[in-house]
C-alpha positions in Angstrom: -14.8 5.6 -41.8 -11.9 3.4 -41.2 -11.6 0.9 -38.4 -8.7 1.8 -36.3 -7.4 -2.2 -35.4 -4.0 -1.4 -34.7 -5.2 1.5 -32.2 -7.9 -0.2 -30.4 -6.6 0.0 -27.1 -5.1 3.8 -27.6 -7.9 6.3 -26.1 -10.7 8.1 -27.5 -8.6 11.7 -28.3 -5.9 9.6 -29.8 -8.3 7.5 -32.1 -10.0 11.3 -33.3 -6.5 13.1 -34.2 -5.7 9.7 -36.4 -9.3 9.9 -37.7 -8.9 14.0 -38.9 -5.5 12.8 -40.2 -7.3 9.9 -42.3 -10.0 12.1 -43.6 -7.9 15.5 -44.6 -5.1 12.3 -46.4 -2.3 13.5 -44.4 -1.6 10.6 -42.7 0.9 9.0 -44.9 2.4 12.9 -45.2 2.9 12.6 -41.2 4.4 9.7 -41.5 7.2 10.4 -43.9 7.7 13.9 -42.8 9.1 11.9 -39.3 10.1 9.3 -41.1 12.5 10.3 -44.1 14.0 7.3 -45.3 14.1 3.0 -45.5 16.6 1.3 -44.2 19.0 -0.5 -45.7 18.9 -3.9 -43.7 17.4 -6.1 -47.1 19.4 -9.4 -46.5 19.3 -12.1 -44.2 22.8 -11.7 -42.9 22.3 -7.9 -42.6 19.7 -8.7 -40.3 21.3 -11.0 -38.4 24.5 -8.7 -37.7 22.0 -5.8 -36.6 20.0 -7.6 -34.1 23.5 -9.4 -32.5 24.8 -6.0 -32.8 21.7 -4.8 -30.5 21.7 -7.6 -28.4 25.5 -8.1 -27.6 25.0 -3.9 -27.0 22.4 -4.5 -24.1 21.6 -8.4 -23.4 25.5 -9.5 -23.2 25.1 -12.8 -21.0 21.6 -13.7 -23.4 22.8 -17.0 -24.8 23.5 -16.2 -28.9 21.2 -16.0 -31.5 21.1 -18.9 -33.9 19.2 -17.6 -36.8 18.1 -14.0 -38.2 15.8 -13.8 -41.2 13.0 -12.0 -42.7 9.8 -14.5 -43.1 7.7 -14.2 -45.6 5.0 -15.9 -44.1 4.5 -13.9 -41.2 1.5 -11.7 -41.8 0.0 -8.5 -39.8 -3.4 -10.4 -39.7 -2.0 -12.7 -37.9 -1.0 -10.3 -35.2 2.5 -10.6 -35.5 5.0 -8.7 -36.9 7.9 -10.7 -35.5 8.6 -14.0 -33.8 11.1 -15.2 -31.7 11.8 -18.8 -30.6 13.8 -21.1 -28.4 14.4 -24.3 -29.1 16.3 -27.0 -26.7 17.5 -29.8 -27.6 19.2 -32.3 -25.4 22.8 -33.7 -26.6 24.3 -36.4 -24.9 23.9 -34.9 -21.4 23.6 -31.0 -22.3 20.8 -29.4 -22.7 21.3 -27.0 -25.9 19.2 -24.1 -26.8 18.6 -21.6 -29.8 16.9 -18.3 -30.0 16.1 -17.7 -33.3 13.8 -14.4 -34.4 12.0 -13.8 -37.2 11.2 -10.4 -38.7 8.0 -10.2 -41.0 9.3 -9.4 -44.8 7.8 -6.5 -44.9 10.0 -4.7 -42.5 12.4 -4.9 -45.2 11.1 -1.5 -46.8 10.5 0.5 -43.7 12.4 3.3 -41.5 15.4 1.7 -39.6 13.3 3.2 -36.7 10.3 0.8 -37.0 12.8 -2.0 -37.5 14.7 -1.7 -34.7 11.7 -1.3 -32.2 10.4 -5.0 -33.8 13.7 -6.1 -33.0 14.0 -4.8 -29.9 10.5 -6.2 -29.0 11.6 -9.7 -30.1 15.0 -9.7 -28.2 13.2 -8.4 -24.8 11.2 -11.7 -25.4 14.4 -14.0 -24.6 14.3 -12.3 -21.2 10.7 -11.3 -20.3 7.8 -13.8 -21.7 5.1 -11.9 -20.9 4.3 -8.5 -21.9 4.5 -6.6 -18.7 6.5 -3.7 -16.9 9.5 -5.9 -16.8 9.4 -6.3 -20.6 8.5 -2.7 -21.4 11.0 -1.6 -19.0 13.5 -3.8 -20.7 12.3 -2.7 -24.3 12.8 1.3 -23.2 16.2 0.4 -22.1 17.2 -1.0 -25.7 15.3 2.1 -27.0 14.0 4.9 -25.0 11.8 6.4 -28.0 9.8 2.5 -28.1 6.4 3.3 -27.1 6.5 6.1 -29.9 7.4 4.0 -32.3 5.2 1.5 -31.4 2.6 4.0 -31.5 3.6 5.5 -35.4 4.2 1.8 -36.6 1.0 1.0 -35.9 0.1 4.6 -37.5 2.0 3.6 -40.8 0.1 -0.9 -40.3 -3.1 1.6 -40.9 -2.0 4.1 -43.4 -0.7 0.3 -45.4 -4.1 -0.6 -45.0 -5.6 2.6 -46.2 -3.7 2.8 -49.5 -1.1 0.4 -49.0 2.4 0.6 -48.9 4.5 3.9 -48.6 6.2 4.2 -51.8 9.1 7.1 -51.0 9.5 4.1 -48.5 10.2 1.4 -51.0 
């Protein structure tokens, strides 16, 4: 039987409908029945208009983002599947900052859906550090469906571990 690591914390009931999905090999056919298509976000720049196009939509006095990219080196194992950063710098007498975000490369051949709620996660990190109601609350206002798709992202992070990646996806 498979371990569930990316649905640990999700109740027992939950864990068991995933399981019966695993074992009858429908989970990937779940998947991409709700989930159609890939995005077509692939570039660096593409990226970078779509999560200042989100921001400037919902966090308009959030100082602007620096950089954008897909990382290569971010990895799943390491419990991330984005990063964001700030970085101040003092100049003469001004302290500068930057907010940068990174977005795992592999986010590159997934629905727009999962993509957006990993940039929405990251950007709710400028405001809210910590994980709690404020940043949750902050994360459904950017997009309401967000605890969903957290929910099937992490359904499709185990279905990639299963049998790897989703090729209609690709």
């Amino acid at each position: 039987m498979h371990k569930l690591k990316y649905l640990s914390h999700y109740n027992e009931a939950t864990k068991l409908q995933v399981k019966a999905l695993i074992e009858q090999n429908r989970l990937e056919a779940h998947l991409l029945h709700k989930y159609q298509n890939s995005h077509s976000i692939k570039t660096d720049k593409a990226l970078f208009d779509y999560v200042n196009g989100l921001k400037n939509e919902y966090m308009k006095k959030s100082a602007p983002l620096s950089k954008v990219v897909y990382d290569g080196k971010i990895h799943v194992i390491d419990n991330a599947l984005g990063m964001h950063s700030f970085i101040s710098r003092v100049q003469g007498n001004k302290l500068k900052s930057k907010n940068e975000i990174r977005v795992a490369s592999m986010f590159k051949s997934v629905p727009e859906e999962f993509l957006k709620m990993i940039v929405v996660h990251e950007l709710a990190h400028f405001k809210e550090k910590e994980h709690n109601k404020a940043f949750y609350t902050l994360c459904t206002h950017m997009e309401n469906n967000y605890h969903q798709l957290e929910f099937d992202l992490r359904l499709y992070l185990t279905c990639r571990d299963i049998s790897g990646k989703i090729e209609a996806w690709n």
